[in-house]
MOPAC internal coordinates of N, CA, C and O (Angstrom, degrees):
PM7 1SCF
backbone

  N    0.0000 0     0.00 0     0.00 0    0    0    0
  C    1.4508 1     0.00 0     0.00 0    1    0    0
  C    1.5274 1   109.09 1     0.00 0    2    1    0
  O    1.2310 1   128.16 1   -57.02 1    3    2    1
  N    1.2062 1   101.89 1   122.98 1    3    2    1
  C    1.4769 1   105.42 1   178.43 1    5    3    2
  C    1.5537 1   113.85 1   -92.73 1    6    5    3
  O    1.2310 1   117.45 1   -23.77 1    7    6    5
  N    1.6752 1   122.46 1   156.23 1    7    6    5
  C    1.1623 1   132.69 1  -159.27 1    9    7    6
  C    1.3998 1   119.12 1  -144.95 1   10    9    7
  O    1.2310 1   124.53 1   -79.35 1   11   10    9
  N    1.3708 1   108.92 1   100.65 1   11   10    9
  C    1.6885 1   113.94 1  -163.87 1   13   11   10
  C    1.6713 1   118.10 1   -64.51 1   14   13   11
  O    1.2310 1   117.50 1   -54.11 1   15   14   13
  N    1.6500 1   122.36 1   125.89 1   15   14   13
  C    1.1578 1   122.87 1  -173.66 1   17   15   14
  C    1.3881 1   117.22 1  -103.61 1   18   17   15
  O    1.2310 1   105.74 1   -49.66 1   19   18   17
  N    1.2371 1   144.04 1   130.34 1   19   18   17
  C    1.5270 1   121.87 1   163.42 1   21   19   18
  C    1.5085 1   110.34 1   -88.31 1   22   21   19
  O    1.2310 1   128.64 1   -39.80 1   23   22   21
  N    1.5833 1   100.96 1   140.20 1   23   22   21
  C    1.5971 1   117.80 1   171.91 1   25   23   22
  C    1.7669 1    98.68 1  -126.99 1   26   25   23
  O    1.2310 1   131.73 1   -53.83 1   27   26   25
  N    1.2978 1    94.97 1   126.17 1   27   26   25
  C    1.7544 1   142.25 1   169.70 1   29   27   26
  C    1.4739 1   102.61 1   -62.52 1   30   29   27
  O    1.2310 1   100.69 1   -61.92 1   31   30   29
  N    1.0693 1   152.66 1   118.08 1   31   30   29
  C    1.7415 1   159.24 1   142.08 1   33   31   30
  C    1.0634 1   107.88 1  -146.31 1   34   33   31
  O    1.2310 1   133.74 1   -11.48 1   35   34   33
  N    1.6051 1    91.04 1   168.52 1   35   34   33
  C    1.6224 1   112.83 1   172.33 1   37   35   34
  C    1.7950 1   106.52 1   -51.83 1   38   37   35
  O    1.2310 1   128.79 1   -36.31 1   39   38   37
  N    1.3634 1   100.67 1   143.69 1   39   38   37
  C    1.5151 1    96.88 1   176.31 1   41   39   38
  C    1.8742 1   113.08 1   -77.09 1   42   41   39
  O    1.2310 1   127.22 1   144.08 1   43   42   41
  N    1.6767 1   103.71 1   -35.92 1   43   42   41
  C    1.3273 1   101.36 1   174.62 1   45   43   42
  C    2.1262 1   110.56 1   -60.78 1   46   45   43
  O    1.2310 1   124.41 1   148.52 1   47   46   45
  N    1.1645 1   109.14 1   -31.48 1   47   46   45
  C    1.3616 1    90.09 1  -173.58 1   49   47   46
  C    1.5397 1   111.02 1   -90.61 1   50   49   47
  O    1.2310 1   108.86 1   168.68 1   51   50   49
  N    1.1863 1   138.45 1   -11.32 1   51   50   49
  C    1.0175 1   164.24 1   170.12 1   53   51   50
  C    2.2167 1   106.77 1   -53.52 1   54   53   51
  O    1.2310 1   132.11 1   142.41 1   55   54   53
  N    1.4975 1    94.22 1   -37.59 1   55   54   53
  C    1.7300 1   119.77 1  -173.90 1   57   55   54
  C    2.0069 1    92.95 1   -82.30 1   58   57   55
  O    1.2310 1   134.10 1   122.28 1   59   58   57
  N    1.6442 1    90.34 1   -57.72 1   59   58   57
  C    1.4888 1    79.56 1  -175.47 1   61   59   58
  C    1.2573 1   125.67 1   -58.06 1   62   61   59
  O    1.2310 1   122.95 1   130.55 1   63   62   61
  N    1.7712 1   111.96 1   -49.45 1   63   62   61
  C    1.4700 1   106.04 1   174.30 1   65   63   62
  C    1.3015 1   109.73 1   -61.74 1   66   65   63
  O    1.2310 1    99.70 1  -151.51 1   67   66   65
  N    1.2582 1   154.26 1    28.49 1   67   66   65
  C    1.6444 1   141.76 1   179.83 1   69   67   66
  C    1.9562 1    88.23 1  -119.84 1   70   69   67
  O    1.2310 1   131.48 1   144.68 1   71   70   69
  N    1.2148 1    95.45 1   -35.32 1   71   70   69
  C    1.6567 1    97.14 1   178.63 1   73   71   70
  C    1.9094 1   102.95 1   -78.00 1   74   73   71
  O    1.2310 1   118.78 1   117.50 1   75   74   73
  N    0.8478 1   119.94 1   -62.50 1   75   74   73
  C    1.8221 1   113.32 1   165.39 1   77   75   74
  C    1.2919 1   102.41 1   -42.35 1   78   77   75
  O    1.2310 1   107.42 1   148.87 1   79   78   77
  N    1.1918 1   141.05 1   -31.13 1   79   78   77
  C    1.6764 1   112.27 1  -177.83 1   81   79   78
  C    1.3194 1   110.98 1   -90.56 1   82   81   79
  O    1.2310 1   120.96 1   149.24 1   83   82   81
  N    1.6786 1   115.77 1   -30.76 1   83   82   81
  C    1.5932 1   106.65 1  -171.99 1   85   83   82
  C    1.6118 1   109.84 1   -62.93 1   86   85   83
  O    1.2310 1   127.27 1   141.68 1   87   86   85
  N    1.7315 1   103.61 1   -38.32 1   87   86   85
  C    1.5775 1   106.43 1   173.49 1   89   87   86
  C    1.5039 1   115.25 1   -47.55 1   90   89   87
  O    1.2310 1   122.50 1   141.77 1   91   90   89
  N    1.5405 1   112.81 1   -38.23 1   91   90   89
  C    1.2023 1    82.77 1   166.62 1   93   91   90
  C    1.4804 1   140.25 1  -121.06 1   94   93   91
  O    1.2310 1   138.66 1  -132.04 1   95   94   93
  N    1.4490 1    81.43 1    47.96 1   95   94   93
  C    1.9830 1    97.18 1   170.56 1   97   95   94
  C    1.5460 1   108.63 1    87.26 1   98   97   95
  O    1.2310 1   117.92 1  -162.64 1   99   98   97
  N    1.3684 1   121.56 1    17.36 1   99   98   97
  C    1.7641 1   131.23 1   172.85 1  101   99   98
  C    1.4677 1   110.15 1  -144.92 1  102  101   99
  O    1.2310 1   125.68 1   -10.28 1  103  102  101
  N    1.3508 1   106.68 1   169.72 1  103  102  101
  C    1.2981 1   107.34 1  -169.42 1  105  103  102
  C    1.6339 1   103.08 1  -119.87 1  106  105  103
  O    1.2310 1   123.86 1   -35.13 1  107  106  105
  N    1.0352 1   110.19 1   144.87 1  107  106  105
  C    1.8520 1   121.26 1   163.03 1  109  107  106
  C    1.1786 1   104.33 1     8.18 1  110  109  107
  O    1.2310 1   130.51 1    92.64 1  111  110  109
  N    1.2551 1    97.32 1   -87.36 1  111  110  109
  C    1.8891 1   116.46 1  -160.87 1  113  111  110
  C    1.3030 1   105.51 1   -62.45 1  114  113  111
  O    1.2310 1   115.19 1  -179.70 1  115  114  113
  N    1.5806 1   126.73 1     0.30 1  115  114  113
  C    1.4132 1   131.08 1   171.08 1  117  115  114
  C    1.3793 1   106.05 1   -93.53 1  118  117  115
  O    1.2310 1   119.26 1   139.56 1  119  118  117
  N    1.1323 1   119.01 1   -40.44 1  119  118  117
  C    1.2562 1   138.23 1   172.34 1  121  119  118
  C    1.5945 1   121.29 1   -50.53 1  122  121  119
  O    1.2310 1   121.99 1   125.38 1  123  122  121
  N    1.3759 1   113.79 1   -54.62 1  123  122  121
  C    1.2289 1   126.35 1  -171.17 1  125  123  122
  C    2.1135 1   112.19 1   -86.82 1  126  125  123
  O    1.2310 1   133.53 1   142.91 1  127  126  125
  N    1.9215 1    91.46 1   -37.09 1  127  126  125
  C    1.5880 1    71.40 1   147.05 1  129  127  126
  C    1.3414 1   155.59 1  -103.95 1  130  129  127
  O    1.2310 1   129.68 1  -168.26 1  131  130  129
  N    1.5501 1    98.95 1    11.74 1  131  130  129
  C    2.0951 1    92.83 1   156.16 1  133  131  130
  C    1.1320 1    97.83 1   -91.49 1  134  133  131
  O    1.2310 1   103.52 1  -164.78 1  135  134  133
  N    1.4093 1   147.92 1    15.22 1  135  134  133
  C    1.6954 1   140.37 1   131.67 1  137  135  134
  C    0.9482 1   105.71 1   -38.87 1  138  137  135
  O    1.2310 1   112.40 1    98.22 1  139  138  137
  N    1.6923 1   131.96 1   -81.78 1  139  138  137
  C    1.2663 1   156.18 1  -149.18 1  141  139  138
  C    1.6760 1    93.11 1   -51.14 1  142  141  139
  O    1.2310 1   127.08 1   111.80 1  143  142  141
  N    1.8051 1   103.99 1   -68.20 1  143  142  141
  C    1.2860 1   123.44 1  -172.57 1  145  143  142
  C    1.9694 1   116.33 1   -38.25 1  146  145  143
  O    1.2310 1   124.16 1   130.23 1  147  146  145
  N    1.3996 1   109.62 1   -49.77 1  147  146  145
  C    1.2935 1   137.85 1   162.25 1  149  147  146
  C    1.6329 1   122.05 1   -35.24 1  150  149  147
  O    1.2310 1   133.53 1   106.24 1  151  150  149
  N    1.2622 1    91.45 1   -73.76 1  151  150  149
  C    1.8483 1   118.84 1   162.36 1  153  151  150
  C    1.2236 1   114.93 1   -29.83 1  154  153  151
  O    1.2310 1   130.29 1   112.03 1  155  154  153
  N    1.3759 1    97.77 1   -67.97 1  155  154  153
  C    1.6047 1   107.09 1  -176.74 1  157  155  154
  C    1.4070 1   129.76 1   -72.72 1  158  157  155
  O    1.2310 1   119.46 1   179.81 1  159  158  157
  N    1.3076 1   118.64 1    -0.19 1  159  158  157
  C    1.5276 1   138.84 1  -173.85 1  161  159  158
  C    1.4391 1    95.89 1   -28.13 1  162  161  159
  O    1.2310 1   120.11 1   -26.23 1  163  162  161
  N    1.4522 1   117.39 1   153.77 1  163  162  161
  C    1.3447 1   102.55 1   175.02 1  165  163  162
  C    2.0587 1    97.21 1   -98.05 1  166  165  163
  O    1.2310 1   120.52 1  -166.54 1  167  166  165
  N    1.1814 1   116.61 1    13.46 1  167  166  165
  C    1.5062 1   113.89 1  -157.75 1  169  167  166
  C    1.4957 1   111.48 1  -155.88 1  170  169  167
  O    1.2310 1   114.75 1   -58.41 1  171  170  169
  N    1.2793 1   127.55 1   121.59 1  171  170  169
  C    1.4809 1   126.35 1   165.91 1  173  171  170
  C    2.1379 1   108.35 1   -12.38 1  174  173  171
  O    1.2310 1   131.90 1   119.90 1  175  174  173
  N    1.8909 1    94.62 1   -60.10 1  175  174  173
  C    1.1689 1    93.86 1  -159.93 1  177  175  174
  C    1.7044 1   100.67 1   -69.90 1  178  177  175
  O    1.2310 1   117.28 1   147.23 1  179  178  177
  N    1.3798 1   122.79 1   -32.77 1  179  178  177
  C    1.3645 1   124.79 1  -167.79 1  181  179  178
  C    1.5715 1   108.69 1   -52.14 1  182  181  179
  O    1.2310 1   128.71 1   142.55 1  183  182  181
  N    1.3967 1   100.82 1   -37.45 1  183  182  181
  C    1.9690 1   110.49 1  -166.64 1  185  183  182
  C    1.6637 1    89.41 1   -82.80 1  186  185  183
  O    1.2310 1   118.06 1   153.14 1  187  186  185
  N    1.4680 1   121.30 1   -26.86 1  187  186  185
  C    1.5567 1    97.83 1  -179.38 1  189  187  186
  C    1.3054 1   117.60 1   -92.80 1  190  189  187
  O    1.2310 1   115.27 1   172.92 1  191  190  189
  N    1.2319 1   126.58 1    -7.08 1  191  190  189
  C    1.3800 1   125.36 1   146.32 1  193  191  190
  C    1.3643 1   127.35 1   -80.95 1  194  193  191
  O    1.2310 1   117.07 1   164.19 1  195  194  193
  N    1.3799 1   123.17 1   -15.81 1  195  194  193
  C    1.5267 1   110.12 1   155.08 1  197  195  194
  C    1.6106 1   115.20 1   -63.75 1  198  197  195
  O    1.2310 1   122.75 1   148.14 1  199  198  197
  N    1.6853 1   112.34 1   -31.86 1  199  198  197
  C    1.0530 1    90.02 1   171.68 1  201  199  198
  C    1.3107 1   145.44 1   -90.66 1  202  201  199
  O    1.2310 1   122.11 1   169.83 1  203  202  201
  N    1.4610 1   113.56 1   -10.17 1  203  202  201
  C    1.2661 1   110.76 1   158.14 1  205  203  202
  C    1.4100 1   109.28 1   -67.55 1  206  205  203
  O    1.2310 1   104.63 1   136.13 1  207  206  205
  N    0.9452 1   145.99 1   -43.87 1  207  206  205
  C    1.5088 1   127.80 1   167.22 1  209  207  206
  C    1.2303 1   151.05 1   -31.23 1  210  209  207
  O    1.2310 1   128.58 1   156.05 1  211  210  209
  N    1.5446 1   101.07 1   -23.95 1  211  210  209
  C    1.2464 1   121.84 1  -166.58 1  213  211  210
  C    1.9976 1    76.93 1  -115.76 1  214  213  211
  O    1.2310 1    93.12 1   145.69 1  215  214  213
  N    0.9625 1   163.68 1   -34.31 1  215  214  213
  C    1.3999 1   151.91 1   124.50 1  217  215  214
  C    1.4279 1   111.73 1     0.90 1  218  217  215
  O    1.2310 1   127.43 1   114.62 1  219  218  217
  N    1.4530 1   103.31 1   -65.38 1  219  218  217
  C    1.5645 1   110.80 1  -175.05 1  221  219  218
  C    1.8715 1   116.90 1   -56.80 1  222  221  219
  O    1.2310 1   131.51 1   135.88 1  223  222  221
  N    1.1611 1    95.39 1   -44.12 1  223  222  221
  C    1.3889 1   122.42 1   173.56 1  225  223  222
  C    1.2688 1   122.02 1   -35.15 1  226  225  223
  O    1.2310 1   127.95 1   115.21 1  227  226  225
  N    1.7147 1   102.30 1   -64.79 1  227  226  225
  C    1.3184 1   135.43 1   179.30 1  229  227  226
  C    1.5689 1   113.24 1   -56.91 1  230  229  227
  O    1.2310 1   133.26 1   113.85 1  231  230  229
  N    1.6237 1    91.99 1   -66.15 1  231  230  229
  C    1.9199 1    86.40 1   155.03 1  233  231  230
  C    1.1880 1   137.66 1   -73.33 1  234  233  231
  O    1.2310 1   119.90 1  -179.09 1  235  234  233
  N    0.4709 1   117.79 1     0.91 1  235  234  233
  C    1.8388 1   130.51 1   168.46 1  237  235  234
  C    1.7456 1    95.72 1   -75.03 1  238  237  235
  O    1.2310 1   115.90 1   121.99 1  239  238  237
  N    1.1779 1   125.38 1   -58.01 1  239  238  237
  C    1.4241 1   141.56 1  -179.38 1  241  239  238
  C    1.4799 1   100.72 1   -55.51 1  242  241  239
  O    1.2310 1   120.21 1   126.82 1  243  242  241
  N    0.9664 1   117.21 1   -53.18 1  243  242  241
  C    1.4479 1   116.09 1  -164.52 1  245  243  242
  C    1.4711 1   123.81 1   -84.18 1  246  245  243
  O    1.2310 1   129.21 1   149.28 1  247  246  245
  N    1.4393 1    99.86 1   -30.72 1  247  246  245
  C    1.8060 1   118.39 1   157.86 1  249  247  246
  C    1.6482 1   117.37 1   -30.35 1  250  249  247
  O    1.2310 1   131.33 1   110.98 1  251  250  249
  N    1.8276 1    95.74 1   -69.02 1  251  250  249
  C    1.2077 1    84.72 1   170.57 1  253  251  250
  C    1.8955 1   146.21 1  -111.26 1  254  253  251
  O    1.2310 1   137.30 1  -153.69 1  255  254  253
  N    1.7961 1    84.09 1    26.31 1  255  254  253
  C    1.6439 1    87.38 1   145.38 1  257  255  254
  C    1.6018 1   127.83 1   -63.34 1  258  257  255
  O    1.2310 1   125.90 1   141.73 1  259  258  257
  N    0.8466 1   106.27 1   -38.27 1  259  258  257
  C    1.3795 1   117.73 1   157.63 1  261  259  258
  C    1.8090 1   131.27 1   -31.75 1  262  261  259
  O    1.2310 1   125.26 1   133.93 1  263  262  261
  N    1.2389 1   107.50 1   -46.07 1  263  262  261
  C    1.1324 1   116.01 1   174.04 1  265  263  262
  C    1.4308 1   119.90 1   -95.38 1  266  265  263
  O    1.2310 1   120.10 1   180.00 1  267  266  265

C-alpha cells in the first residue's frame, strides 16, 4: 500500500529535476522513489547496492537514447 507524502522545495529546482528525469526517460516521483527506496536501506551494503542499481538503470536508460 502506497502512502502519499508532501515535499516543500524551490519551485525552480523542483522544474529542473522533472526536466533531469524526463531526459532520462522517468519521471520525478520515479526518481525520488528509488531515493526513498535507497534511504531506507536497512544496511551500508543494502544502500550501496541500491545504488549501483539504480546506476545500472540509468544506463540502461541512456544506452538507448542513443539509438
Amino acid at each position: 500500500m502506497q502512502e502519499d507524502i508532501t515535499l516543500s522545495a524551490d519551485r525552480a529546482l523542483i522544474e529542473k529535476a522533472r526536466l533531469r528525469a524526463r531526459a532520462c526517460g522517468t519521471a520525478l516521483e520515479d526518481e525520488l522513489q528509488r531515493w526513498l527506496e535507497s534511504y531506507a536501506a536497512e544496511s551500508e551494503d543494502d544502500a550501496a547496492e541500491a545504488w549501483f542499481a539504480q546506476q545500472r538503470e540509468t544506463m540502461e536508460r541512456l544506452r538507448y537514447m542513443d539509438n
